[in-house]
C-alpha positions in Angstrom: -131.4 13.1 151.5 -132.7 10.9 148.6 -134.7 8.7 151.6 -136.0 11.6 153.3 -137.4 13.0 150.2 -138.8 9.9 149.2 -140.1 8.9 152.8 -142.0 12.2 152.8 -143.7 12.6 149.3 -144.8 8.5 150.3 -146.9 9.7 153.6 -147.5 12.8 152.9 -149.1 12.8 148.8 -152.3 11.6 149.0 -153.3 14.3 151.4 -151.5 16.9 150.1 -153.6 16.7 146.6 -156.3 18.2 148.4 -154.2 21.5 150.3 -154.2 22.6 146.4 -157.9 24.0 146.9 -156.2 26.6 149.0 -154.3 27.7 146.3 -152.9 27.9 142.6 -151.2 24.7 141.3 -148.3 26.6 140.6 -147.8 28.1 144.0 -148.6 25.1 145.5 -145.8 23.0 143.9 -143.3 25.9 144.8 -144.0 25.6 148.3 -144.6 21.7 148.5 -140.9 21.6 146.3 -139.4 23.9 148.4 -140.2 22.0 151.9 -138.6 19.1 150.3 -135.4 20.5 148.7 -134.8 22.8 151.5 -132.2 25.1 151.6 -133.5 28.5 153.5 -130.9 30.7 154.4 -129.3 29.4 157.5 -132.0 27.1 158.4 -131.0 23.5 159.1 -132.0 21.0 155.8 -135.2 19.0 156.8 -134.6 15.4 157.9 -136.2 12.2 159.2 -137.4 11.9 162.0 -140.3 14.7 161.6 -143.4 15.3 162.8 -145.8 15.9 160.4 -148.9 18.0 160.4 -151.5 19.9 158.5 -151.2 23.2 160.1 -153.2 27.2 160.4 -150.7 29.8 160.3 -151.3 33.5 160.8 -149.4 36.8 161.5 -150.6 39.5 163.5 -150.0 42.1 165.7 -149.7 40.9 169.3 -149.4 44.2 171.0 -148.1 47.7 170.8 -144.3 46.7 170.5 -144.7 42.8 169.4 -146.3 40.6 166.2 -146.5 36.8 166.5 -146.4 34.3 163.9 -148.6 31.4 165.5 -149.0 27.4 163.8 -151.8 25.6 165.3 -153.1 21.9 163.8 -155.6 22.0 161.4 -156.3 18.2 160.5 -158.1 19.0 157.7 -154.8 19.3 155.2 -152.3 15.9 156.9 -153.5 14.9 159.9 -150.6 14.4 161.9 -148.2 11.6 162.1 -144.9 10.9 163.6 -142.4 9.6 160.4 -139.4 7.9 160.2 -137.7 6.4 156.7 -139.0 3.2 157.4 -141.9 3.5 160.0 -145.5 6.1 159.8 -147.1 6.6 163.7 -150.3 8.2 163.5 -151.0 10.6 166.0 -154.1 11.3 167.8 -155.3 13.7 170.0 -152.7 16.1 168.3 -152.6 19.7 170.0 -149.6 21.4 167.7 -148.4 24.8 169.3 -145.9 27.2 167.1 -145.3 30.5 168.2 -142.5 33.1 167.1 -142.2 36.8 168.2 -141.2 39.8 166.3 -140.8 43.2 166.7 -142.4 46.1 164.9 -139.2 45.7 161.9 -140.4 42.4 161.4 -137.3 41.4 162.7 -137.5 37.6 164.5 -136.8 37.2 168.3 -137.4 34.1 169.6 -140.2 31.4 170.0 -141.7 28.3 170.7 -143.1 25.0 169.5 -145.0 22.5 171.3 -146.6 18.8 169.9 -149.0 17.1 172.5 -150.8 13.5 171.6 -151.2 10.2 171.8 -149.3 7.5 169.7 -150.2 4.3 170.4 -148.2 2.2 168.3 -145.2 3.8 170.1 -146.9 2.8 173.9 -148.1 6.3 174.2 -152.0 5.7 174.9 -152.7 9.2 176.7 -152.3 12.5 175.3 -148.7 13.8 176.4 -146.3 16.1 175.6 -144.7 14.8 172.3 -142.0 17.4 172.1 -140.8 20.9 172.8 -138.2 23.5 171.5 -137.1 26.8 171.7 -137.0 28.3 167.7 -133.9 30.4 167.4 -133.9 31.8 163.7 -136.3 32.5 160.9 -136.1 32.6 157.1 -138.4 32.4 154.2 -137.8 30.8 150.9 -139.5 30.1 147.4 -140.6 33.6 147.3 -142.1 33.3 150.6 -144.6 30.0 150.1 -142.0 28.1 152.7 -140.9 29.4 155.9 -138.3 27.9 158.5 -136.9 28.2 161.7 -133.9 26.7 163.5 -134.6 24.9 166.7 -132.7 24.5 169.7 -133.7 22.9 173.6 -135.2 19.9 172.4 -137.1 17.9 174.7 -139.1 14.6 173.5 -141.3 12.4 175.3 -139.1 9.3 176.7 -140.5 7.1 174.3 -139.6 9.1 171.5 -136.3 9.9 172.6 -135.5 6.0 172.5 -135.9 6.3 168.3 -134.6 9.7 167.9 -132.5 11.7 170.7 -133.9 15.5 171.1 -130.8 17.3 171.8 -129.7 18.6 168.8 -130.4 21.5 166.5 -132.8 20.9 164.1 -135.8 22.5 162.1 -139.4 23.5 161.3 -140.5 24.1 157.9 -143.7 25.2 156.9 -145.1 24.8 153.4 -147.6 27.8 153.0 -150.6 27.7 150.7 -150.3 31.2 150.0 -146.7 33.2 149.7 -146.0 34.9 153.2 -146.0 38.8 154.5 -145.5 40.7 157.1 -149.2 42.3 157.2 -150.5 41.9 160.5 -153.8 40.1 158.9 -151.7 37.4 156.9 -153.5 33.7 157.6 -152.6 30.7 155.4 -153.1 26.9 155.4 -150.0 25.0 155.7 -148.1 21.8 156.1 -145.7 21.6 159.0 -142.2 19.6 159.3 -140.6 19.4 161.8 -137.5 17.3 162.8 -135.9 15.5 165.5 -132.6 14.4 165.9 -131.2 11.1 164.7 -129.6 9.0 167.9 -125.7 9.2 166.9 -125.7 5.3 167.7 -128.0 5.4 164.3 -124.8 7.0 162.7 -122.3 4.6 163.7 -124.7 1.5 163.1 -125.0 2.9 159.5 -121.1 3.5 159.0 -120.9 -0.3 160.1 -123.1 -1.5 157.6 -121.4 0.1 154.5 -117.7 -1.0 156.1 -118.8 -4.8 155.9 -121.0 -3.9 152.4 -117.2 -2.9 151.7 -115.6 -5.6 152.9 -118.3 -8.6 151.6 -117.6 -7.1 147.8 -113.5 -6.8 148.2 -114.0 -10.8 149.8 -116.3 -11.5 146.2 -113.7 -10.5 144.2 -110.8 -11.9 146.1 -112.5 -15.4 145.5 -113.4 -14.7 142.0 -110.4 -14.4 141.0 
């Protein structure tokens, strides 16, 4: 978790110092701690891979039985880049598409999200669908300057999927410049995470490394003595 943090505050801090125009330095450093240190209710922790984006968010009322919650990019804030812990791909060309239905309770049920561009240093040279998912559950957090949703359905471009592989859960979270509501007017600028799945073969090459870090020291000390 260390890595992700640090991966994120590294691409994401210059940029960031300017979303504080949209709000009170206090505020803001609840909402830009609370994407980090995660832990919504029953939203999955935010991890690397991630998308990341400078995003508009509004609430209103979509008709007489339905309000939406809609993300759109706004490349004013981020921009929008594709980050790993040890690699940044810049995105161009980014369309970003989030949109979650409730009902007249406020109560969440069901939505989308959608990332279209072009990366380039990843073979991508046209603008493609990046990634889709269905969102499956919403909570807010850090009285209500981060939100978060659950994702399921992942689907990733094919030369995405060869770095991380979309068919896991995983999560959105939205740092808000301003503490969300449920009025039907609400708008806020934002910053937008959201996570793919890391291959399992990732995993296992990992475990590997530490079992020989594990055996190289218990060989050191062996011939030591």
């Amino acid at each position: 978790m260390k890595t992700t943090v640090k991966a994120i505050k590294a691409v994401a801090f210059a940029s960031m110092l300017g979303f504080l125009a949209f709000g009170s330095a206090s505020s803001y450093a609840n909402s830009y701690d609370g994407i980090l240190n995660n832990h919504l209710n029953g939203i999955v922790d935010p991890s690397l891979p991630a998308f990341v984006e400078g995003v508009n968010v509004t609430y209103s009322k979509l008709n007489s039985s339905t309000r939406v919650l809609k993300a759109t990019y706004a490349s004013t804030f981020v921009g929008s880049s594709l980050v790993y812990s040890n690699k940044v791909f810049s995105i161009s060309n980014t369309t970003y598409s989030l949109s979650a239905n409730f009902n007249n309770s406020n109560v969440f049920t069901g939505g989308t999200v959608s990332i279209k561009g072009k990366i380039t240093g990843l073979g991508i040279n046209t603008t493609q669908t990046l990634m889709t998912a269905n969102l499956t559950q919403f909570a807010t957090g850090y009285s209500g300057y981060v939100i978060g949703f659950n994702t399921a359905n992942i689907v990733c471009n094919p030369l995405i999927n060869a770095y991380a592989q979309c068919s896991t859960n995983e999560s959105v979270f939205i740092a808000l410049s301003k503490s969300f509501n449920y009025s039907t007017k609400y708008s806020a600028s934002g910053i937008a995470l959201t996570s793919v799945p890391i291959p399992a073969a990732a995993w296992l090459f990992g475990s590997g490394l530490l079992g020989l870090v594990g055996i190289a020291r218990r060989k050191k000390k062996t011939s030591v003595v």
